[in-house]
Structure formats: structure tokens, C-alpha cells
VOGU-3710 file (C-alpha; in Angstrom, 3 decimals, decimal comma):
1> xxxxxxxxxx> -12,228/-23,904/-29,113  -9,418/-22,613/-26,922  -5,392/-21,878/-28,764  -3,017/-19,676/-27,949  -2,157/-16,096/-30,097  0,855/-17,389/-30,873  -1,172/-19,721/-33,199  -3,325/-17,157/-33,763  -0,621/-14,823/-34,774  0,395/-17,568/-37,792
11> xxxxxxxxxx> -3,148/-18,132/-38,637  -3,595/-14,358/-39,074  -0,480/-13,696/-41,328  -1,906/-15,846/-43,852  -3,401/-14,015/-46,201  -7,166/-15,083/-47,397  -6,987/-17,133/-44,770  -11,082/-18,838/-43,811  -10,498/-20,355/-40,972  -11,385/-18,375/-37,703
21> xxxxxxxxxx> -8,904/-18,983/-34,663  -10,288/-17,840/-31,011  -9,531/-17,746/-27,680  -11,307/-17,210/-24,468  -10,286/-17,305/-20,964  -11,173/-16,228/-17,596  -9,258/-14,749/-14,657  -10,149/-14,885/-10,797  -9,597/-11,227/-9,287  -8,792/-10,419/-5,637
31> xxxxxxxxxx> -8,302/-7,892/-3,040  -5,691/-8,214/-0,292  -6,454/-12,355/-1,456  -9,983/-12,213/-1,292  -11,885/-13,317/-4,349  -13,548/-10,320/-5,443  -14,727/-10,649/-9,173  -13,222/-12,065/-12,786  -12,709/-11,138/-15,988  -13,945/-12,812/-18,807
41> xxxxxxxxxx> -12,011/-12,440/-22,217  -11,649/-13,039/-25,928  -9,757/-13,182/-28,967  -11,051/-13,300/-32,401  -9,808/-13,179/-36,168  -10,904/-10,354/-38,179  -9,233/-10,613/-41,389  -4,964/-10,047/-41,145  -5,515/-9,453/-37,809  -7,601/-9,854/-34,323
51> xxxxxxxxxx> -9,614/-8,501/-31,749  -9,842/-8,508/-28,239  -12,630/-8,078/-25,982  -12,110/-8,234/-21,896  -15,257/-7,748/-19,520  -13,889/-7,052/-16,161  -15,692/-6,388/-13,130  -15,012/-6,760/-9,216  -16,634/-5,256/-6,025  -14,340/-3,617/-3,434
61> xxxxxxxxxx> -16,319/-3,313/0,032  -19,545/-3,019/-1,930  -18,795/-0,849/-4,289  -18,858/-2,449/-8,192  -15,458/-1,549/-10,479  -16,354/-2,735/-13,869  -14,465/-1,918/-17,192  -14,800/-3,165/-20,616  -11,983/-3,649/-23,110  -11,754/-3,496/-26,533
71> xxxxxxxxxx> -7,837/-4,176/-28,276  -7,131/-4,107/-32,269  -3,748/-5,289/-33,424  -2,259/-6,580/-36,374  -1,385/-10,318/-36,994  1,915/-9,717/-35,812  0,706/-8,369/-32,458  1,493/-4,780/-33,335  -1,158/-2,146/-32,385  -4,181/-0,746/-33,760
81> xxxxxxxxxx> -6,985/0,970/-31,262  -7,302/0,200/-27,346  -10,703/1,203/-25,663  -11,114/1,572/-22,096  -14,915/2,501/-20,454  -15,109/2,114/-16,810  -13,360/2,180/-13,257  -9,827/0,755/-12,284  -10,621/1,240/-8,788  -13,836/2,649/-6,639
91> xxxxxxxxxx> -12,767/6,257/-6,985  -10,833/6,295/-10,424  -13,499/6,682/-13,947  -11,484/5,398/-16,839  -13,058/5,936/-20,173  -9,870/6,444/-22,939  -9,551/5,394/-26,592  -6,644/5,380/-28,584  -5,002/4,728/-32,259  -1,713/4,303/-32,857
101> xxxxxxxxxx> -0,302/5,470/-35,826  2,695/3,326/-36,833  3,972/5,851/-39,914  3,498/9,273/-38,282  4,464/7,644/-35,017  2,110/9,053/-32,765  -1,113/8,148/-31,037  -4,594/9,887/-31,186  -5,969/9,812/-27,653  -9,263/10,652/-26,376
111> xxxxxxxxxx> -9,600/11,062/-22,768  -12,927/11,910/-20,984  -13,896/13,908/-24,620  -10,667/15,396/-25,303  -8,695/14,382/-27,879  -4,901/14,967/-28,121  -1,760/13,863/-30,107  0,932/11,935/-28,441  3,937/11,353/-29,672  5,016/7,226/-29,679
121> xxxxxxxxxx> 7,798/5,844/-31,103  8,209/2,691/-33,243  7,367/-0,244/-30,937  4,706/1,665/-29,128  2,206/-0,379/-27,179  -1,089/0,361/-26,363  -1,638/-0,240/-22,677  -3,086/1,613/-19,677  -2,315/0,951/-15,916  -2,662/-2,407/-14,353
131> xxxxxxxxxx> -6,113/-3,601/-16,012  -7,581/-5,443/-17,703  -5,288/-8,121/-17,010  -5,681/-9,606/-20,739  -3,592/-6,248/-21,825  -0,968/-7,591/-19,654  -1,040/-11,309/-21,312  -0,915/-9,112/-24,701  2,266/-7,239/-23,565  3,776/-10,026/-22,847
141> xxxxxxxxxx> 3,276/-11,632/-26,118  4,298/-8,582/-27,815  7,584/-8,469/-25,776  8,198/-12,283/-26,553  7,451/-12,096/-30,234  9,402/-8,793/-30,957  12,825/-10,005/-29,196  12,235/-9,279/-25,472  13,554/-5,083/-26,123  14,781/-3,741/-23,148
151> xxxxxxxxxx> 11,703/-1,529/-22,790  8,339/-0,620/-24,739  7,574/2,582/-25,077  3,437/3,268/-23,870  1,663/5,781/-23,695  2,454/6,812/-20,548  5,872/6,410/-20,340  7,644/2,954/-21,044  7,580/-0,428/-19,719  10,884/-2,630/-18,710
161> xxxxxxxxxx> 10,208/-6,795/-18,203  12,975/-8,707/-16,501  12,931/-12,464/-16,154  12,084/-14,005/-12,651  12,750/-17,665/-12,909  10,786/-20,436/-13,083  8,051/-21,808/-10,964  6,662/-25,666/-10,837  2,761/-25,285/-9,900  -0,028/-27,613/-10,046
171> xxxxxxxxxx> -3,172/-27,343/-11,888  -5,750/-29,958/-13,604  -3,614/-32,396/-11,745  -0,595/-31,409/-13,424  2,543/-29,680/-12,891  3,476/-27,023/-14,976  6,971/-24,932/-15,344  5,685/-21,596/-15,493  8,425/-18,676/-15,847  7,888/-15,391/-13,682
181> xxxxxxxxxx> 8,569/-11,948/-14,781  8,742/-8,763/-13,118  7,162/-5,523/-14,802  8,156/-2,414/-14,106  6,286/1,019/-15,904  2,631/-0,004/-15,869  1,975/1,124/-12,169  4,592/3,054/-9,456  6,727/-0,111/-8,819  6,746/-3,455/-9,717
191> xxxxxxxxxx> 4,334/-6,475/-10,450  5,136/-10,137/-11,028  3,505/-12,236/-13,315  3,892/-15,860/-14,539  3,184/-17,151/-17,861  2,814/-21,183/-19,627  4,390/-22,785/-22,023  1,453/-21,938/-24,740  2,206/-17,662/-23,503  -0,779/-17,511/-21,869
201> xxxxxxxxxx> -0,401/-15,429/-18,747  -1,720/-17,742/-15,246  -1,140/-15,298/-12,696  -0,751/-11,585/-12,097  0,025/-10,129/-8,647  -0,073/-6,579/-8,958  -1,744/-3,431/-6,746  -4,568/-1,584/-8,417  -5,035/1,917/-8,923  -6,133/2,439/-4,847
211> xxxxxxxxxx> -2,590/0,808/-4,404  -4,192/-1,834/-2,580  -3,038/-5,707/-2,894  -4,521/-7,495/-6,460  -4,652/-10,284/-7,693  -5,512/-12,381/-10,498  -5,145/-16,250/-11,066  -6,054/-18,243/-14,791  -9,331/-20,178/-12,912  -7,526/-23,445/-12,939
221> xxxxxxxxxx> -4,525/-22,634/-10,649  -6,859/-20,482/-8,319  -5,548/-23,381/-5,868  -2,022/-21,587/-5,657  -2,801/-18,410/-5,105  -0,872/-18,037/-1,856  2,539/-19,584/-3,351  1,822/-16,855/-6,474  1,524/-14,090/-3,437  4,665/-15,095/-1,777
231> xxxxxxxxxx> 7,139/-15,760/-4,842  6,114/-12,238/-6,054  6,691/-10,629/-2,695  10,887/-12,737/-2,958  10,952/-11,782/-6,782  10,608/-7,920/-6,092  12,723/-7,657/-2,899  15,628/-9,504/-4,874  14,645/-7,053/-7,555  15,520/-4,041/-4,913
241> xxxxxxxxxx> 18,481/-5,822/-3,443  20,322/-6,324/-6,872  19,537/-2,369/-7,346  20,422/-1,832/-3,958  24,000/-3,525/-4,554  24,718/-1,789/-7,695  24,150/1,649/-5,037  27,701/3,824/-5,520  28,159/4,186/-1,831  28,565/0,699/-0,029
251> xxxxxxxxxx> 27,321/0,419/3,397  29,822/1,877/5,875  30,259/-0,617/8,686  32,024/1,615/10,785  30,376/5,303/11,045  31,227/8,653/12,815  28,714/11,417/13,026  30,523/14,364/14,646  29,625/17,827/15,393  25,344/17,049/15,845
261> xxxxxxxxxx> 23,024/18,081/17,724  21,923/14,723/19,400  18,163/14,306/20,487  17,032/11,387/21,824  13,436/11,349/22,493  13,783/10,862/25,501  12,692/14,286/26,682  16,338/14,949/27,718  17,563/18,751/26,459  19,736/18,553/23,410
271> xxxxxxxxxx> 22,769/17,384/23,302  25,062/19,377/21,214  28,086/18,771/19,088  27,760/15,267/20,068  29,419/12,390/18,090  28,119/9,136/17,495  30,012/6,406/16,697  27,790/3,439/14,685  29,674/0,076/14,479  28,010/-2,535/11,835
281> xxxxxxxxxx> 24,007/-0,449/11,567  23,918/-0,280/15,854  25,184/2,664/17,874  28,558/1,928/20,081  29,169/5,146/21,786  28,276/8,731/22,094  30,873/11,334/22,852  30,261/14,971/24,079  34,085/15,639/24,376  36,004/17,896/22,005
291> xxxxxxxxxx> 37,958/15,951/19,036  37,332/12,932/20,025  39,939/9,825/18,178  38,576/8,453/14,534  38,947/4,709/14,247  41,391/4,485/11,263  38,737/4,017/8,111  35,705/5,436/9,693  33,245/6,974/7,364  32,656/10,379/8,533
301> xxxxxxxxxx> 30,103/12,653/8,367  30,164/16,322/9,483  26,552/17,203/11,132  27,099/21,005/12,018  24,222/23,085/12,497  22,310/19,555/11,992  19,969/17,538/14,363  20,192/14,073/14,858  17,116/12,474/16,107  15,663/8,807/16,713
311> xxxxxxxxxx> 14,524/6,438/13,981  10,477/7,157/13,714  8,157/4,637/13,617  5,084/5,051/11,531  2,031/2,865/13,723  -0,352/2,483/10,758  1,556/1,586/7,642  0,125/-0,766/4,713  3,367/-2,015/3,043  1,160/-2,577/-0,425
321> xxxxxxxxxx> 4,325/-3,002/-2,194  8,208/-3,956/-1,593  9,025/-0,170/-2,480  7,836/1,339/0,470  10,794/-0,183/1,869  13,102/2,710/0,808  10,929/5,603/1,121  9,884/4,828/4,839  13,861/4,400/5,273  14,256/7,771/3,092
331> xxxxxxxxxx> 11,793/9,266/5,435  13,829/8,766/8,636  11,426/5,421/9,295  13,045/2,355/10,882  10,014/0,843/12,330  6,559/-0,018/10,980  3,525/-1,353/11,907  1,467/-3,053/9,285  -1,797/-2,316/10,018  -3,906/-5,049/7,936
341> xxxxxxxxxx> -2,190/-6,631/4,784  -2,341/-10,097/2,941  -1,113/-12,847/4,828  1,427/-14,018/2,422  2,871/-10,890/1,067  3,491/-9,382/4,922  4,934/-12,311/6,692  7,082/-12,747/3,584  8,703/-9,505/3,546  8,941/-9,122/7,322
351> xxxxxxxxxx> 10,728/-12,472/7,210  12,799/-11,331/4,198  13,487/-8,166/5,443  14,306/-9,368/9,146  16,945/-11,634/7,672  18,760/-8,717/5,836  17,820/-9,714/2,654  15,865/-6,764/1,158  15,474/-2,482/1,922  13,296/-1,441/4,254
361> xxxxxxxxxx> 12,505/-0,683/8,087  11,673/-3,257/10,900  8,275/-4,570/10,758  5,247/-5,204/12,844  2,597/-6,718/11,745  -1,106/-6,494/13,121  -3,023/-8,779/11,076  -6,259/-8,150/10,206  -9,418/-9,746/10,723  -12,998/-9,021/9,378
371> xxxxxxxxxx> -16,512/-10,768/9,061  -18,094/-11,718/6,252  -20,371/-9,415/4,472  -21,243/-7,137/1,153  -18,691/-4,398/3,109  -15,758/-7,295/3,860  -12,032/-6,724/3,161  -9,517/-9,533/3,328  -9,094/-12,640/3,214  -9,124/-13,538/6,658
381> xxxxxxxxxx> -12,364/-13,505/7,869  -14,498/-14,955/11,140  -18,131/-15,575/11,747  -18,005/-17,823/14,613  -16,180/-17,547/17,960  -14,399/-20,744/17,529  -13,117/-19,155/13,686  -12,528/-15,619/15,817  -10,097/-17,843/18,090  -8,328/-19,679/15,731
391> xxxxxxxxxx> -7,435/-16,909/13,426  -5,998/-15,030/16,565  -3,568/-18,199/16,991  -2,771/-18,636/13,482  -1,742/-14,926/13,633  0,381/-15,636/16,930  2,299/-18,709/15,627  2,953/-16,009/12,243  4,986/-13,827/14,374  2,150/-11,188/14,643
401> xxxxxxxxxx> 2,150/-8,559/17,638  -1,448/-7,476/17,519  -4,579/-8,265/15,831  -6,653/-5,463/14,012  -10,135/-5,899/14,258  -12,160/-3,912/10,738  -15,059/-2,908/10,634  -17,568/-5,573/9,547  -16,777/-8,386/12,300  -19,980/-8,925/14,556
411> xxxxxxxxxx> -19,621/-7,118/17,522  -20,291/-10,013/19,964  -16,819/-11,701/18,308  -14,416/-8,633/19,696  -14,431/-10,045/23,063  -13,306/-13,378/22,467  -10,688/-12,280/20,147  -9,127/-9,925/22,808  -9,415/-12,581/25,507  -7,581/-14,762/23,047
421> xxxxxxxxxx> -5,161/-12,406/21,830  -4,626/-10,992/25,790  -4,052/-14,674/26,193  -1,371/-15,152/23,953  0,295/-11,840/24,663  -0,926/-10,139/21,931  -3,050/-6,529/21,820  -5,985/-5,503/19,949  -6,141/-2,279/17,936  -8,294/-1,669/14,525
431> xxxxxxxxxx> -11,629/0,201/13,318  -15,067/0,224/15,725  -17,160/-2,180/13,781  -20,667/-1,683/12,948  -23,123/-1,544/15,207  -20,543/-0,775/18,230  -19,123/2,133/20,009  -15,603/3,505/20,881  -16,435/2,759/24,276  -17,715/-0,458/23,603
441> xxxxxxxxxx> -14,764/-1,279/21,928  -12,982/-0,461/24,549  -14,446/-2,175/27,178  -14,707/-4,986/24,993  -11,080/-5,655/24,909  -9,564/-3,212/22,723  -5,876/-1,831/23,602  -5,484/1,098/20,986  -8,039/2,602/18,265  -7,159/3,349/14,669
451> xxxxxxxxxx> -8,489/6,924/13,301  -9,667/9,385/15,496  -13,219/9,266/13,446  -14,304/6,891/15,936  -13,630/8,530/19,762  -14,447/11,831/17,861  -18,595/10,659/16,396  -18,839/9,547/20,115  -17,683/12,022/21,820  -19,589/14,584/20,150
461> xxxxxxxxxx> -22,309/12,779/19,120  -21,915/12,896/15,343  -24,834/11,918/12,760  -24,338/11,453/9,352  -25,910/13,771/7,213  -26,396/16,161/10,373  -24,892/19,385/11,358  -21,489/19,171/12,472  -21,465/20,977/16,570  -18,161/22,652/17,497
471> xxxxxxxxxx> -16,224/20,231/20,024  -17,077/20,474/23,603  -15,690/17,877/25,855  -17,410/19,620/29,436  -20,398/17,320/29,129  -21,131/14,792/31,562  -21,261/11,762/28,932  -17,634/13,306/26,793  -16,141/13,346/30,522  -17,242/9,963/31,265
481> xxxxxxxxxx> -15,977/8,472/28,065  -12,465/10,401/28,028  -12,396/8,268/32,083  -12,925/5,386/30,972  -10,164/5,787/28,092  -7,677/6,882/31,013  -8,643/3,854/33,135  -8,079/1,279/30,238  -5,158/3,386/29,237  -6,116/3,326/25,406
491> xxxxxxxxxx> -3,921/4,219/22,587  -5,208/6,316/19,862  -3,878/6,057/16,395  -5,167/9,068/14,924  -3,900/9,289/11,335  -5,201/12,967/11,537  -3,108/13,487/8,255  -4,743/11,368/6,068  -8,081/13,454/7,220  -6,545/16,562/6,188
501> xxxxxxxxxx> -6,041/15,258/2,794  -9,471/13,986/2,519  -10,974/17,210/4,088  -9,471/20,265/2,511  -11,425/22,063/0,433  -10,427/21,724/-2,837  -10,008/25,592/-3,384  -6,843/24,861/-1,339  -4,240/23,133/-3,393  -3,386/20,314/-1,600
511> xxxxxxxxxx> 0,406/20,747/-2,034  0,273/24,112/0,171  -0,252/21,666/2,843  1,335/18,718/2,016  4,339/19,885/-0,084  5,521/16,065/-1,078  3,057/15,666/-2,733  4,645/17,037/-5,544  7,798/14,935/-5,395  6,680/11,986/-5,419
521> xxxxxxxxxx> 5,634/9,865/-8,815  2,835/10,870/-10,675  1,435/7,958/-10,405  1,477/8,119/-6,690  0,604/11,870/-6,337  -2,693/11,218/-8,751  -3,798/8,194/-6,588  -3,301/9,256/-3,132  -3,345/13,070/-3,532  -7,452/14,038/-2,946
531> xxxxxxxxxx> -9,035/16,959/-5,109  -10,619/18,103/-1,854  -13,708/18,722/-1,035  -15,928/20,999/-3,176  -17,305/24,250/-2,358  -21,112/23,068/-1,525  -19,654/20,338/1,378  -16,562/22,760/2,353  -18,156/24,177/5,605  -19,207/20,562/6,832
541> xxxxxxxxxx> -15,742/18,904/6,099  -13,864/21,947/7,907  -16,136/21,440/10,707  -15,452/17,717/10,826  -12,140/18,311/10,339  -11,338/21,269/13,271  -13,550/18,793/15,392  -10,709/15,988/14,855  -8,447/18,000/15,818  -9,627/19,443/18,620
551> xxxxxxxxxx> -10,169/15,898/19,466  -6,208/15,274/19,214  -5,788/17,801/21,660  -8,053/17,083/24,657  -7,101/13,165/24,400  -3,445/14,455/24,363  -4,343/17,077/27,325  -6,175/14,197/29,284  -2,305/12,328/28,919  -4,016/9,453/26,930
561> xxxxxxxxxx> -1,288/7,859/24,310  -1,369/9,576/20,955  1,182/7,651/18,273  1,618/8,664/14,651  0,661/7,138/11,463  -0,120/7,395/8,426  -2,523/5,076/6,819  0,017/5,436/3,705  -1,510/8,809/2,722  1,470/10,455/0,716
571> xxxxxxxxxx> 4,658/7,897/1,483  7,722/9,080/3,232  6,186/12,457/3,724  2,801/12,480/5,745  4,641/11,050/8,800  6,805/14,456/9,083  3,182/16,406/8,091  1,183/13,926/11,220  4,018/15,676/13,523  3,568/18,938/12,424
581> xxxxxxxxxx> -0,396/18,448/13,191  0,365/17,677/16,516  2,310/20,943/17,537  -1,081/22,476/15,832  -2,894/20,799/18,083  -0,719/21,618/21,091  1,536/19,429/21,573  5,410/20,817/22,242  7,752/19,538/19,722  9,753/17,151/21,878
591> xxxxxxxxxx> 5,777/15,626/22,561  5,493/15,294/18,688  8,675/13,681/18,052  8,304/11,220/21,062  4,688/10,464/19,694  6,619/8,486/16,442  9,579/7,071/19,095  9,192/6,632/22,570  5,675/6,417/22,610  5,113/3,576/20,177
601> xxxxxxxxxx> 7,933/1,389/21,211  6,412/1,643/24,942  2,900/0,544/24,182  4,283/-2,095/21,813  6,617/-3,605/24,275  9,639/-2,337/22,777  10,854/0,075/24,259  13,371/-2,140/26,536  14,198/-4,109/23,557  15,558/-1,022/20,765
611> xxx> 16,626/1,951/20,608  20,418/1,929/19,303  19,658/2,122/15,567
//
């Protein structure tokens, strides 16, 4: 038997009631759109009030994330316990319990054997982080039954839910008016979910606790998962745009930056007390000479003892959520390359954001393709060379300026995709598959290389679980491989920051050498931040990491193409710590800078086509 809680709810707040009310449902999860696992859940009377039980359970590139669930609440939805044992995400152990206490207003939690006393005021929910999705159909119901309050307190902080309009979907041959909401407070940013008529929650698009895309669709509107993916992806950019407007300083159409020092990545010396005059977001003029005239109403901004430098580009972003779009613009980012993201979501927001419609920088998208497999990621996926070519055209006719290959496609597939991407005027960067070589890769078709891990286990050799050798690029086979890089003139996106954050020991606090990290959101700092290594695998994860390094340094000294990115590491920060590698690893400044300007709008094409904003 299958009814909503708000029947239950009644039923409940009967008193002596016999009668036993239930309800069970099921959920379809995803990663980046790729049907990954479900959840299985229930509701049950237990005399003036219910409980819940969720099993949920996915596996993310062969790794299993299961948690179980169980929720107490009274029949008018207000909170009891919530128990949590299990994973939200390969790397993150959840196992919490909690009690809220409604008269002393405060919650007794337990955390990994710990138990301490939070304070929670009155309309406290119990709820932690994105899953199980049933918590979030429970929220929901607890918001609609108690008056829609402008937040709920939780306790981790508190939870705002704005209406998002309506949405006419199909399902059991059917069309149903579902309304769409947008939740702020469970995870950094927002989520969108939809619910029916009955208050049963149909679809959640959300990121989990990796910050990587989720999703999760009520089994009988798995069908519309796509339109679910791209309404969220409008909801939340108007969400930003409406904050955007309310912003105390309006856009200034006309702009005057005077007294700067102007560089310009091109390599030129610095230009100093320049002023730059920016008509409607593009540059108009620069002027060296003293006091130049102010257009009447100008904004005007003093830059002395300031630089003023090119927008940077960070070539391997994964826009996971709409709010990237200010911090990479925060960061001094006006250009970024998606490297591998849902379908839906990135075309939507490039789209969105190329029509001035939301916040964020200019972006390129190289769309991902994988095989199919136990280590898979994605949705898009090819097994066959005739799949290989047509997901390469549907990729073209999305607007798409490269396609990144990851790491479980066959091997034998990488040359027809680059001969149909070459083709088509596309290029080919991404991850070495299995079973192939950098240089394979290379001479298979590939234009650039993401994450110097690759060139650096074949140049050196590298074997897992073996002794890590100090770099030496004088042998015959190192010198033939860095020749052949030269002659194909590959690109390496090295992402050597992210590596430092996974390699450090963790007897170095992370924040001595990544200092954002500690002002950005907690939630973001906790998920992206890594403890480090510890002190038993120290000397082998130095090694690897001074051999990446060094590895940055000879390709730059051979004049191969380095460009910097991030791989999202810690947002709007790592790009300025990936530049500050660099001059580690030798390069001058003015080679660092141009490595996240000039550099990536030449090999993408660009660089005849920008470079005024």
C-alpha cells in the first residue's frame, strides 16, 4: 500500500488509532547523469508517530557508497532521532546519531563516538548534507506543513527554500504539474528539487559531498531526467541573477582605470601609470599620457601602486555548480574550460551565461567521453567506433571545442575520435586510458594531456607500489619521448596544484601552502581540502611529488606548452597557487602569467578572437 505522509501525518494524530499507514518508494541515483545506484525507502506508523528507514547505496568508478537511514518524528512531522551509518561519497565515512530535544532546545549528537550538545532552536530539523534523498522529501514536508518559515534551523547551520515554478512532466503516461524549489543550506550552494501534488519529492538535482554532479529521479519519471538537469541549471542562475541585481553597485558601463601599472601578457615590459578606458565590459582605449580627459559620468577607479593584468583562464575547470560563476570571476577568471561535465547542465549554463543572463566567466566546454566499464564516469559513453564517431558530432553540433577522452575508453577508439574531431575542427585533450601510453596517446591523435601523472609514469618509468627514482630526463627513451612531444607540439595541462594538495604530508597544514583554504566555506574547505598524506607514505608522495615537478620544468625548458588549471581543487584560489608553482619550477613570472592568458587562448584558437575584456 503506497499514501502520502500527509495522510500519514492525520492518521498518526489520532490517538489509539489501529490502522497502520505506510509508504515506500524508490529513487534512481546518478553521477554526472549516469545511473549509478537507488535508494530504497520507507515509512511506517509506530504509535502517535512514524518511522523512516532509507537504504541507499551507489558505486562511483567502482568504488560502493552505501548509507542507511533511520528518521523518528512525531505525527506532526516534528523531530525525534536521525541515524546516519555509512559514506556520502567514496572518501567521506558518515556514521552520526542525533536527538532533538524540543523543551531544552538542543540536540544530543554523536559523531564517530563522541557525543556533544548542540544548541537548536524551536523548529529544528534533523538533517545532514545532501543524502539520503528521503530526508530531503521529509524537509520538504516539514517546511510545507509548518507554514513555509523563511529558514529551518539544522544542525549545521540553517536551511532557506524558495519557490521555483512549476514544471509539466510526463510519467505513467501522464502529465503532472510538479512545482520546483531551490534549497539553499544543506550543501555549499544550491540544489533544485521538484515535488507532486501528493508532497512526494520526484526529483532532486543536487552535487554530493565530492561536489560532483547528482542526481536522483522517483523511478517513474527516470524518462526526464535531462529536462530535470537543465531546469535546475535556469532555476539557480536566475537564483544568482536576482541576487546579482539586488548588488549595491550597478554595473558601470563606462569605466576609467587611471594611474596602473598595465601588463598585458604579452611579454611587453610594464606599462606604467597607464589608464584604461572600458566602454560597456570591452576595453576602448589605453592612455600612457599624463591627465588624460574623463568622459563626464565615468566611474573611476584610482590603481596607484596597483597592477593591472589580463583576465586568466583556468584550462581544467568542472563548473559542478552555477556558483563557481562568481568565484572564478572573483578570482580574476574570465575564461574557462570545462573539462568533462553533464551534458545538460554545461551546455545550459554556457548558453545562459553567453547570453548575459547569469554570473560567471566565458566558457569552453570539452565534453567528455568514456567506455563502459566497473571504472566508467558519465553518461556519455562509446564502445564501438561508429558510437566513438557519433558522440564526437553530437558534441560538435553542442557548441563544444574539444573532446576529452577519460580513462576507461578502449584504446583502439582514440584514433577514430581524433580523426573525427580533427575533422570537424575540434582537438583532443583528456586522461591516458588504460592500457595506453602518453606517447601512444599522442601519436594516436591527442592535441594536449590533462595531469602531468601521465608524461611523468612514462618518462620515468613509474610502477605502482615501486620505489619512486629521482627525475632524470638524459636517457635515451625520456629524450625520445620529450621529441616526439615537440614534433606533435602537445599541450600539457598539468594541474600540478591539485597534486600538491593530495601529496603533502599531512604534518604540513595544508593552509601554509594553500592559504584560501581557509576562506572559503566550510563546507568547501572540508571536501576539497586533503589531510595529507601520513607519516608511513610521506617519503613516497614527496618523491612523486618533486618528480612532477621537475617534470613541469624540463617540458617547460624543452618550450613544450604548459597552461594552468585547476581541476577545481580549492575554487578561486588554486589558479593564483598553479602560478606560483610554476616560478618554483622555473618559470619567470611574465612565463607564469602568460601560461593562464596568452598561452591558452593560442592553442585554443582564440587568441585572434579576445583579448579586450
Amino acid at each position: 500500500m503506497r499514501a502520502s505522509l500527509a495522510m500519514l501525518a492525520v492518521s498518526c494524530a489520532v490517538a489509539g488509532a489501529s490502522a497502520q499507514t505506510s509508504e515506500q518508494g524508490r529513487f534512481i541515483l546518478h553521477k554526472f547523469a549516469r545511473t549509478n545506484g537507488e535508494e530504497t525507502y520507507s515509512i511506517t506508523r509506530s504509535g502517535n508517530g512514524f518511522k523512516l528507514t532509507s537504504d541507499f547505496l551507489f558505486t562511483d568508478r567502482g568504488t560502493k557508497v552505501p548509507l542507511k537511514t533511520v528518521f523518528t518524528a512525531t505525527g506532526e512531522l516534528e523531530p525525534l532521532t536521525l541515524s546516519l551509518d555509512g559514506q556520502s561519497s567514496r572518501m567521506s565515512g558518515l556514521k552520526d546519531s542525533m536527538e532533538y530535544h524540543a523543551d531544552a532546545q538542543s540536540i544530543t549528537l554523536v559523531r564517530d563516538g563522541k557525543t556533544q550538545q548542540l544548541p537548536a532552536p524551536k523548529g529544528t530539523f534533523l538533517i545532514d548534507g545532501y543524502s539520503p534523498v528521503t530526508m530531503q522529501q521529509m524537509l520538504m514536508r516539514y517546511w510545507l506543513r509548518h507554514g513555509k518559515p523563511a529558514s529551518i534551523p539544522t544542525p549545521a547551520g540553517s536551511v532557506t527554500i524558495t519557490p521555483a515554478g512549476t514544471l509539466s512532466v510526463a510519467a505513467n503516461g501522464q502529465q503532472h504539474a510538479l512545482q520546483g524549489y531551490v534549497i539553499n543550506g544543506l550543501i555549499w550552494g544550491g540544489e533544485t528539487l521538484w515535488m507532486d501534488e501528493r508532497q512526494d519529492l520526484v526529483a532532486l538535482i543536487s552535487t554530493d559531498a565530492e561536489f560532483d554532479h547528482f542526481e536522483a529521479i522517483r523511478d517513474e519519471y527516470e524518462g526526464a531526467l535531462g529536462t530535470f538537469i537543465q531546469n535546475a541549471a535556469n532555476d539557480n542562475l536566475a537564483a544568482l541573477a536576482k541576487l546579482a541585481a539586488s548588488a549595491k553597485q550597478p554595473v558601470a558601463r563606462n569605466l576609467v582605470i587611471q594611474n596602473v601599472t598595465l601588463i598585458d601578457g604579452t611579454g611587453a615590459a610594464p606599462v606604467k601609470d597607464a589608464t584604461v578606458f572600458v566602454e560597456d565590459g570591452k576595453i576602448a582605449s589605453i592612455v600612457t599620457a599624463p591627465k588624460p580627459e574623463i568622459p563626464a559620468g565615468a566611474t573611476v577607479i584610482d590603481g596607484t601602486g596597483k597592477y593591472l593584468i589580463p583576465g586568466l583562464w583556468d584550462m581544467h575547470a568542472h563548473y559542478e555548480q552555477v556558483e563557481w560563476g562568481p568565484i572564478y570571476l572573483a578570482a580574476g577568471v574570465t575564461t574557462a574550460r570545462d573539462c568533462g561535465n553533464e551534458f545538460d547542465f554545461i551546455t545550459t549554463v554556457r548558453n545562459t551565461l553567453a547570453a548575459g543572463k547569469g554570473i560567471g566567466p566565458e566558457i569552453l566546454i570539452a565534453g567528455v567521453v568514456d567506455g563502459n566499464g566497473p571504472m566508467s564516469l558519465g553518461a556519455v559513453t562509446a564502445d564501438t567506433p561508429e558510437q566513438a564517431r557519433e558522440v564526437v558530432r553530437r558534441y560538435k553540433a553542442a557548441g563544444a571545442m574539444q573532446i576529452k577522452i577519460y580513462s576507461s575508453l578502449k584504446p583502439d577508439l582514440v584514433p577514430v575520435i581524433a580523426e573525427e574531431a580533427h575533422k570537424l575542427g575540434m582537438t583532443v585533450t583528456g586522461h591516458v586510458p588504460n592500457g595506453m601510453t602518453t606517447e601512444q596517446a599522442v601519436m594516436g591523435g591527442y592535441d594536449q594531456i590533462n595531469h602531468i601523472q601521465y608524461p611523468v609514469r612514462d618518462l620515468l618509468h613509474l610502477e605502482r607500489g615501486k620505489e619512486i627514482p629521482p627525475a632524470d630526463f638524459s636517457t635515451p627513451d625520456a629524450q625520445r619521448q620529450i621529441a616526439l612531444y615537440k614534433q606533435h607540439h602537445t599541450v600539457f595541462d598539468d594541474t600540478i596544484s591539485l597534486y600538491e594538495n593530495f601529496y603533502h604530508p599531512s604534518s604540513v597544514a595544508y593552509a601554509t601552502l594553500e592559504p584560501g583554504v581557509l576562506k572559503v566555506a566550510p563546507q568547501l574547505a572540508e571536501a576539497l581540502a586533503s589531510p595529507g598524506v601520513p607519516a608511513d607514505r610521506a617519503v613516497m608522495s614527496m618523491a612523486m611529488f618533486h618528480d612532477m615537478m621537475a617534470t613541469v620544468r624540463e617540458l617547460h625548458k624543452d618550450g613544450l606548452a604548459i597552461v594552468a588549471g585547476t581541476d577545481q581543487n580549492i575554487p578561486g584560489y588554486s589558479l593564483h597557487r598553479e602560478l606560483e608553482l610554476y616560478i618554483e619550477a622555473g618559470f619567470t613570472p611574465m612565463e607564469a602569467l602568460q601560461a593562464a592568458t596568452s598561452v591558452p587562448a593560442r592553442v585554443m584558437g582564440l587568441d585572434k578572437s579576445g583579448g579586450n575584456d
